[in-house]
C-alpha positions in Angstrom: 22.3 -126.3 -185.0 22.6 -124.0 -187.9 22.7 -120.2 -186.6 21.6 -116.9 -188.1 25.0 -116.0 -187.8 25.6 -119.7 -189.8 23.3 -118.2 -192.1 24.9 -115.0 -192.7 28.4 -116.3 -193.5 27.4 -118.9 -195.8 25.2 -116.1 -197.3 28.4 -113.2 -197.5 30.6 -116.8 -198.7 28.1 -117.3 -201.8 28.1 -113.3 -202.8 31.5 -112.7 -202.2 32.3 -115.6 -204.8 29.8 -113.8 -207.3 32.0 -110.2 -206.8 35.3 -112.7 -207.6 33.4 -114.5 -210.4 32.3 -111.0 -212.0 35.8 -109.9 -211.7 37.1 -113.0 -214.0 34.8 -111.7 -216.6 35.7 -111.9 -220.0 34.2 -108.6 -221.5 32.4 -111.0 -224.6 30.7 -112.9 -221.7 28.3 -110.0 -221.3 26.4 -110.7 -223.7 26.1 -114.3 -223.9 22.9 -116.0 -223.6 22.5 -119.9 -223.8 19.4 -119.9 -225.6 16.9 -117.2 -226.5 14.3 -116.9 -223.7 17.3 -117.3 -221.1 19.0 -114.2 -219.4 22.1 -113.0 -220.9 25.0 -112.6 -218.0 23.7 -108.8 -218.3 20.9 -109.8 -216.9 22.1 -112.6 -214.5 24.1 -110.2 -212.9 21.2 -107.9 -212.3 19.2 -110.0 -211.1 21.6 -111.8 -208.7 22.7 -108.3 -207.2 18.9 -108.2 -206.4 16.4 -111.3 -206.3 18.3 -113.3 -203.4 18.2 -109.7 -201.3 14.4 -109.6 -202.4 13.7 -113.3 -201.5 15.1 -112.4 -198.0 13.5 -109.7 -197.0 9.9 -111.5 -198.3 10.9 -114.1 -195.9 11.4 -111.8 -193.3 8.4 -110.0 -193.4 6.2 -113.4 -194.4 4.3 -111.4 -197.4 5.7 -112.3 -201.1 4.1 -109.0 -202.3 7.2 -106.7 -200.4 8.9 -104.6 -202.7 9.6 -104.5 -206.4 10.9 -107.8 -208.4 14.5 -107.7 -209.0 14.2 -107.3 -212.3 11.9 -104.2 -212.2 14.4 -103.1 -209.4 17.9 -103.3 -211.2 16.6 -103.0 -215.0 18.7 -99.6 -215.4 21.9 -101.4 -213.3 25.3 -100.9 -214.9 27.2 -104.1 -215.0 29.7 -102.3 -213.3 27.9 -101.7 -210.3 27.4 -105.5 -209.9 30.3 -105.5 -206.8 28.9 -102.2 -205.0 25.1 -103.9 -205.4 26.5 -107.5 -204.1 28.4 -106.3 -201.2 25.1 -103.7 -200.5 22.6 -107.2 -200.7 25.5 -108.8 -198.4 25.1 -106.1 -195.0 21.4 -105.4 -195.7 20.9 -109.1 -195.4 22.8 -109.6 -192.5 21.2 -106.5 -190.6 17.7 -107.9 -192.1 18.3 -111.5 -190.4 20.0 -110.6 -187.4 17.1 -108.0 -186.5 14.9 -110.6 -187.0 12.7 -111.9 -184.1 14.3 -115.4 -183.6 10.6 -117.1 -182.7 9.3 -115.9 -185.9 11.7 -117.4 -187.5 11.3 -120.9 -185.7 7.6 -120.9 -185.4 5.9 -118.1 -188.0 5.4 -120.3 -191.9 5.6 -118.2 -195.4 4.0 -119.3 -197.9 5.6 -118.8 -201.3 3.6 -118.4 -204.5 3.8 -121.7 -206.0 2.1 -122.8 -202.4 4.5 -124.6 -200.9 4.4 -123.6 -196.9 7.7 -123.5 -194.7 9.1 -122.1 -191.4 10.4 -118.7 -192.2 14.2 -119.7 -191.0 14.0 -123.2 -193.0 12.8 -120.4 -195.7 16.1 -118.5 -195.3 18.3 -121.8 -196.3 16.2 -123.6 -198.8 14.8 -120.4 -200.9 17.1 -117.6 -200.1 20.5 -119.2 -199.8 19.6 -121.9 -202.0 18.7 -119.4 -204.9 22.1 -117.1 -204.4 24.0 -120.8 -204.4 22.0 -121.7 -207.8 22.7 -118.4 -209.4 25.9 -118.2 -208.9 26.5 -121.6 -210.0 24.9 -120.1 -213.6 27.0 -117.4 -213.6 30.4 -119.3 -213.5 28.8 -121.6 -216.1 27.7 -118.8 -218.3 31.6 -117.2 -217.7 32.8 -121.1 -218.7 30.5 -120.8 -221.9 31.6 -117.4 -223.3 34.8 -118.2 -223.1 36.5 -118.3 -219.2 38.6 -121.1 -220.1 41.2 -119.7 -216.8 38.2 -120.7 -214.5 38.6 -123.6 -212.4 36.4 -125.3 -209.2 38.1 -123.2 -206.9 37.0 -120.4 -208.6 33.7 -121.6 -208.2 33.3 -123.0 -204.0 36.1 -121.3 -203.3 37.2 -117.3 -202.0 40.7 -116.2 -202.9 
């Protein structure tokens, strides 16, 4: 049975890679942007150091309209506080989930903008975790595309 506390460490696992990933930066990478209308890494790391905290605690409290979006939130962030804002998202979201009432989170449903309706635990893997897995799965290919060329599939599943 997956756990909150199964929850948490696959959560802290997925952030603590972004904080390595960020680390192996090239400085040229900040500024890349696949294609105009996607984010530039600037703005990927913003928004991961943010939106999968955000996500959560919407879960949490089963209302979407909680708090700012991420990217109103962290639009003045300095890159350089990406580590300090990931390992911030990482305890807030562990206190958030373990203070959670464990029925609500079996039994209470959120339903998420685009309408689809789901158990607020269920929420926590398949939104929350799910997004911080996705992003960071951008950011290492955005690292790879500006230039990361030292980066490898451990760097990317794997903690050091």
């Amino acid at each position: 049975m997956y756990s909150v506390e199964s929850f948490i460490r696959a959560y802290s696992k997925e952030s603590t890679i972004c904080i390595q990933l960020f680390h192996k930066m090239p400085s040229s990478a900040l500024d890349y942007r696949p294609t105009l209308g996607q984010r530039s890494t600037v703005e990927l790391l913003r928004y991961l150091s943010y939106g999968p905290y955000n996500v959560t605690r919407r879960i949490i409290a089963g209302d979407w309209n909680v708090g700012k979006p991420a990217n109103e939130a962290t639009k003045d962030m300095p890159v350089s506080d990406f580590p300090r804002h990931m390992k911030w998202q990482m305890d807030e979201v562990a206190r958030m989930v373990r203070s959670a009432n464990p029925i609500a989170l079996e039994k209470e449903d959120i339903v998420f903008p685009w309408g689809e309706t789901m158990k607020k635990g269920d929420a926590l893997v398949n939104q929350s975790l799910r997004f911080m897995t996705g992003y960071r799965m951008q950011l290492f290919l955005y690292l790879k595309a500006a230039g990361a060329k030292e980066l490898g599939t451990k760097d990317l599943w794997h903690l050091s």
